[in-house]
Structure formats: C-alpha cells, structure tokens
ROSE-4610 file (N, C-alpha, C; in Angstrom, 1 decimal, always signed):
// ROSE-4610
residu = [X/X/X/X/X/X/X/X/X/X/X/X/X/X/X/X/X/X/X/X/X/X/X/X/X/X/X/X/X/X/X/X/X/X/X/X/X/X/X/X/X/X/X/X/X/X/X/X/X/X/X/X/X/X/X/X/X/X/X/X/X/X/X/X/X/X/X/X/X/X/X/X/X/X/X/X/X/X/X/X/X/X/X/X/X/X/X/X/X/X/X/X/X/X/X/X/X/X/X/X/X/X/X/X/X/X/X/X/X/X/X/X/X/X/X/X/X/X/X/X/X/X/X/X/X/X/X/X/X/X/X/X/X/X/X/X/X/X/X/X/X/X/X/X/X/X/X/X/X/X/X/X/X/X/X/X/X/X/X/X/X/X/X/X/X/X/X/X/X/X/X/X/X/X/X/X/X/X/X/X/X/X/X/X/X/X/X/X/X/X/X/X/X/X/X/X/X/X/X/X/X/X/X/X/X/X/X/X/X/X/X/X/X/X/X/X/X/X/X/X/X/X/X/X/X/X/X/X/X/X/X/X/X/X/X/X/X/X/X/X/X/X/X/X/X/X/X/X/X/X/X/X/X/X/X/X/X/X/X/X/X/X/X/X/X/X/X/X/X/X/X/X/X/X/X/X]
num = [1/1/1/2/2/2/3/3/3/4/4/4/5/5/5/6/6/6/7/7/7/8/8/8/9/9/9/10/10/10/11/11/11/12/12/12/13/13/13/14/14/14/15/15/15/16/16/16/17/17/17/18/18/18/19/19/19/20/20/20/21/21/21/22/22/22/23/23/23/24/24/24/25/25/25/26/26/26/27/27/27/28/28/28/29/29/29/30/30/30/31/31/31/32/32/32/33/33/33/34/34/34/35/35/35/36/36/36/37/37/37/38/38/38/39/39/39/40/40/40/41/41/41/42/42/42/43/43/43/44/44/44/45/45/45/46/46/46/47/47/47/48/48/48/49/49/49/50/50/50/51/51/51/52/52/52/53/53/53/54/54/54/55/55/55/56/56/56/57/57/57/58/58/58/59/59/59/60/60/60/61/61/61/62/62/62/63/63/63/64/64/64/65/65/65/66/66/66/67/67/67/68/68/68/69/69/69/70/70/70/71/71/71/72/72/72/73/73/73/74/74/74/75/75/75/76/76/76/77/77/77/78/78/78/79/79/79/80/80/80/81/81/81/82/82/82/83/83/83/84/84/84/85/85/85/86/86/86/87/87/87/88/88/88/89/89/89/90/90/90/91/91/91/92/92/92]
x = [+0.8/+0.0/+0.9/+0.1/+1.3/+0.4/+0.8/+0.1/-0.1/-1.3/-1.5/-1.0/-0.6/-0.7/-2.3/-1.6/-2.9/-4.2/-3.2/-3.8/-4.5/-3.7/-4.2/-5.4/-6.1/-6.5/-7.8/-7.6/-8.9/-9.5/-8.7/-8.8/-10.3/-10.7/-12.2/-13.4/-13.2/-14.0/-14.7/-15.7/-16.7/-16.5/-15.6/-15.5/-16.4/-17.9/-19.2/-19.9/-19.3/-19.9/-19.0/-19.9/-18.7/-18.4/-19.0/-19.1/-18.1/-17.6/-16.6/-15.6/-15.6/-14.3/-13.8/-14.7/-14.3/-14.0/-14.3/-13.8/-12.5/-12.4/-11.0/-9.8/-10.3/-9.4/-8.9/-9.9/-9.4/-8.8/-9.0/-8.3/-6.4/-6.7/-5.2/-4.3/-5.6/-4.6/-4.8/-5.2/-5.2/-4.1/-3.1/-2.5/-1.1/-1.2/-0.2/+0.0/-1.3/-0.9/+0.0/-0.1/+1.0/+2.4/+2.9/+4.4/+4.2/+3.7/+3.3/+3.2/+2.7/+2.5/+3.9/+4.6/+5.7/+6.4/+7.5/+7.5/+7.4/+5.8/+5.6/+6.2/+5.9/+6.5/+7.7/+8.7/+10.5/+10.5/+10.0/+10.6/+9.6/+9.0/+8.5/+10.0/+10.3/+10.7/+12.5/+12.8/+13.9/+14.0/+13.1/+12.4/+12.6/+12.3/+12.7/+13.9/+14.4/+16.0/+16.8/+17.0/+17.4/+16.8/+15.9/+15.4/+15.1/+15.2/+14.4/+15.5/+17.0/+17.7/+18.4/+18.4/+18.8/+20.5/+20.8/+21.9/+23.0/+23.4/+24.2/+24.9/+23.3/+23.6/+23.9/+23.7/+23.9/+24.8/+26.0/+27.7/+27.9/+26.6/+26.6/+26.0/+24.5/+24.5/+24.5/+25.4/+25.8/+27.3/+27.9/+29.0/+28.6/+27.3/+26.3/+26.1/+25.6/+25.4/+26.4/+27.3/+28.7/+29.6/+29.6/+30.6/+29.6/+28.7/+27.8/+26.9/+26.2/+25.8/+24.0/+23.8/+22.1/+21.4/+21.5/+21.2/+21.1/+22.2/+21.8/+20.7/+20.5/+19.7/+18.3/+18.4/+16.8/+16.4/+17.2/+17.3/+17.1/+18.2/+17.3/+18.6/+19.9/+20.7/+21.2/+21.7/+22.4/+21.4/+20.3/+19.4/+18.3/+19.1/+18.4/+17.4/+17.5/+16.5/+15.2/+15.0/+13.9/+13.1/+14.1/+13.6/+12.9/+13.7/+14.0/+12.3/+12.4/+10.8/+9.7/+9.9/+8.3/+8.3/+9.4/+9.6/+8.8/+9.5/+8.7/+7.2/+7.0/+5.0/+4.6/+5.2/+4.6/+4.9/+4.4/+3.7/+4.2/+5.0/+5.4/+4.7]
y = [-1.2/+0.0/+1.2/+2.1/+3.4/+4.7/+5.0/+6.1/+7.7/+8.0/+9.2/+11.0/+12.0/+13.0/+13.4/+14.4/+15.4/+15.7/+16.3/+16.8/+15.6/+14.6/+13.6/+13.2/+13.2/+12.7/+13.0/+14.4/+15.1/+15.7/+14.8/+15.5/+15.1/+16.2/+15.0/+15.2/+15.7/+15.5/+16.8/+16.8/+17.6/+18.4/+19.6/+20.0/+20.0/+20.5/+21.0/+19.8/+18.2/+17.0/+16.6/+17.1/+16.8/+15.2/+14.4/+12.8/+12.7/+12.8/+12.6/+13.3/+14.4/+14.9/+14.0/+14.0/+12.9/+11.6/+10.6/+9.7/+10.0/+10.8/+10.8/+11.2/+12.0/+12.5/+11.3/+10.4/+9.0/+8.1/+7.7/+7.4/+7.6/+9.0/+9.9/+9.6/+9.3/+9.6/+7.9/+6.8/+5.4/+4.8/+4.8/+4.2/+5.0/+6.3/+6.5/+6.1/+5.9/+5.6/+4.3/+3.7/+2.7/+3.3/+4.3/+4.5/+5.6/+6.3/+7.3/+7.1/+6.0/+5.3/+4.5/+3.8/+3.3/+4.9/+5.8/+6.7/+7.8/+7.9/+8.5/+7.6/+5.9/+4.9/+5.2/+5.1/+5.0/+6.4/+7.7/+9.0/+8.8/+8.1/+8.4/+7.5/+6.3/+5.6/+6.1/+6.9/+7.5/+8.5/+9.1/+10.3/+9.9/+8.7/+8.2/+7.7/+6.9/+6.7/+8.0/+9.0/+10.2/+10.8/+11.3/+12.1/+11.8/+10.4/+9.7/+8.6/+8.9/+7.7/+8.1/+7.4/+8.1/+8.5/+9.7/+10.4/+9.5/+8.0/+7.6/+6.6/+6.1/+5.0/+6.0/+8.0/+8.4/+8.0/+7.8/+7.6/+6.4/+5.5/+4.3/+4.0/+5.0/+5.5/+6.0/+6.9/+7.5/+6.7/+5.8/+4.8/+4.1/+3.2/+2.5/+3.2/+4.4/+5.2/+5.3/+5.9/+6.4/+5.2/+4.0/+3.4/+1.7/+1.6/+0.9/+1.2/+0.7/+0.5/+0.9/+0.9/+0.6/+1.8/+2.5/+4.1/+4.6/+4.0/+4.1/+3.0/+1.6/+0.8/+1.4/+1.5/+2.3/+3.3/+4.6/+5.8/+5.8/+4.5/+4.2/+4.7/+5.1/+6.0/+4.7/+3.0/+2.2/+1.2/+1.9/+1.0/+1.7/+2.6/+3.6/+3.0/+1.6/+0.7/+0.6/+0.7/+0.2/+1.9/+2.9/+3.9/+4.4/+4.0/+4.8/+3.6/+2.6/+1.8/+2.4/+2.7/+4.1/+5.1/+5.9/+6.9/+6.4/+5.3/+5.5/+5.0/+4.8/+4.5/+5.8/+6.6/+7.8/+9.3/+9.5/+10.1/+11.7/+12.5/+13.4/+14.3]
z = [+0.0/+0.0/+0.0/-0.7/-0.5/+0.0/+0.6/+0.9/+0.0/+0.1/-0.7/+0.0/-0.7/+0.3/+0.2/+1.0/+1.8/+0.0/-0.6/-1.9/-2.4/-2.7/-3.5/-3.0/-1.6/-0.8/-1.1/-1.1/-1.2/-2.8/-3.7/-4.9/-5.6/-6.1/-6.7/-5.9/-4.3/-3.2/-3.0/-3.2/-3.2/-1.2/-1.2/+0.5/+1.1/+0.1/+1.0/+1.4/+1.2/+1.9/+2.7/+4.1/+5.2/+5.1/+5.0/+4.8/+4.4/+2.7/+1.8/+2.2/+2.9/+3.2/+4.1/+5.2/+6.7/+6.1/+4.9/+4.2/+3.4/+3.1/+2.2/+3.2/+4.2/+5.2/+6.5/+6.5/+7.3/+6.1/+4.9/+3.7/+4.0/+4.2/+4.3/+5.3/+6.5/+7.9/+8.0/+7.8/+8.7/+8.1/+6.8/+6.9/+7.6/+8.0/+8.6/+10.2/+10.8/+12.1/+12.5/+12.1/+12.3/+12.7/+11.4/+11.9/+12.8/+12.6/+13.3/+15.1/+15.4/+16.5/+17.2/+15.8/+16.5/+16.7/+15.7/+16.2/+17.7/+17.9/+19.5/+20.1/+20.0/+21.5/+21.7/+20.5/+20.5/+21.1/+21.1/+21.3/+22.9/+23.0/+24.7/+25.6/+24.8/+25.4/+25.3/+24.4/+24.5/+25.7/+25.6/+26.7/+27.6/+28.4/+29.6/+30.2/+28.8/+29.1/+29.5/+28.7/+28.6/+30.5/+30.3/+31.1/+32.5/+32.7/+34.0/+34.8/+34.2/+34.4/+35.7/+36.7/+38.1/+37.5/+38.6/+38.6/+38.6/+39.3/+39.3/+38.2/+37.6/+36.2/+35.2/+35.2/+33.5/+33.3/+33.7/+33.5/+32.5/+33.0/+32.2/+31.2/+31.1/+30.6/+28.9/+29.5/+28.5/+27.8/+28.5/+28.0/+27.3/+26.9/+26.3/+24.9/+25.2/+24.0/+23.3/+23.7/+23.1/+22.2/+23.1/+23.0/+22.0/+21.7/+21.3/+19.9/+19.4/+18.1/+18.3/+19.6/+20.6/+20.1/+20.4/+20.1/+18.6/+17.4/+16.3/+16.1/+16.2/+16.0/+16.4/+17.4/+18.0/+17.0/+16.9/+15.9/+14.5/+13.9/+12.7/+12.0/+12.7/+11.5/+11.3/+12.2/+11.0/+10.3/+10.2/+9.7/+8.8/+8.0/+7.1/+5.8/+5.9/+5.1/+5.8/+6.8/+7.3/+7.3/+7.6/+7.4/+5.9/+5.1/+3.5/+3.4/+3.8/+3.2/+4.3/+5.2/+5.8/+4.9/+4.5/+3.6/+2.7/+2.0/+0.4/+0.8/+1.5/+1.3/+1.6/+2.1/+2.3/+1.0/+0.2/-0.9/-0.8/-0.5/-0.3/-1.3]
C-alpha cells in the first residue's frame, strides 16, 4: 500500500460533503498511524532513558550510548532501510 498526500487525498471531493471529506481524510490519515504510533513509542521511550535515568547510572548510561551501536539501532541512523521503506509509502 502506498500512501497518498494530503492533496491527492482530497482531490475529486466535493468540500461541501462533510461525509466525503471525513472519508478521504481518514483514507489519508489510517494508513499512517501505524508509523506514526511506533514513532511516539520510541521518542517516549527515549524520553525516559534520557530524562528519567537516576543520577548515578547516567555515566553508564551514556557509556552504552557512546561506545555501542544501541542508540543508532533504535534511531534508525544504521538502519536507514527500514527507514527509507516508511519513507517510500509515504507520498510526499
């Protein structure tokens, strides 16, 4: 499936039927929740590592991050395939 944009979405669609707008506009938005969803999880659950990690483990931390592969893996920078295929379903 590939996803359409915003334009494409609504092309054709009569604005003044709220129905068909509300149908082309869920059309638009359902196949993005999926990534969209993992996305929020990974940046909440970064948010906690980061932000919530007692004062004595940062050291470790941040040795994990630094010194490891973990942090790009999660991130997506050594695994720019799995990225580049969300990318291409999504219709710029």
């Amino acid at each position: 499936m590939r996803y359409s944009s915003f334009g494409r979405a609504l092309r054709g669609v009569d604005l003044t039927d709220l129905a068909a707008v509300s149908a082309a506009l869920q059309a638009y938005e359902g196949p993005r929740k999926p990534h969209t969803a993992r996305q929020v999880q990974q940046a909440w659950m970064l948010g906690k590592v980061f932000h919530h990690t007692p004062a004595l483990l940062r050291p470790l931390r941040d040795l994990m991050f630094d010194r490891t592969p973990f942090l790009q893996m999660v991130a997506g920078d050594t695994n720019p395939k799995e990225i580049n295929k969300q990318l291409a379903l999504i219709d710029f």
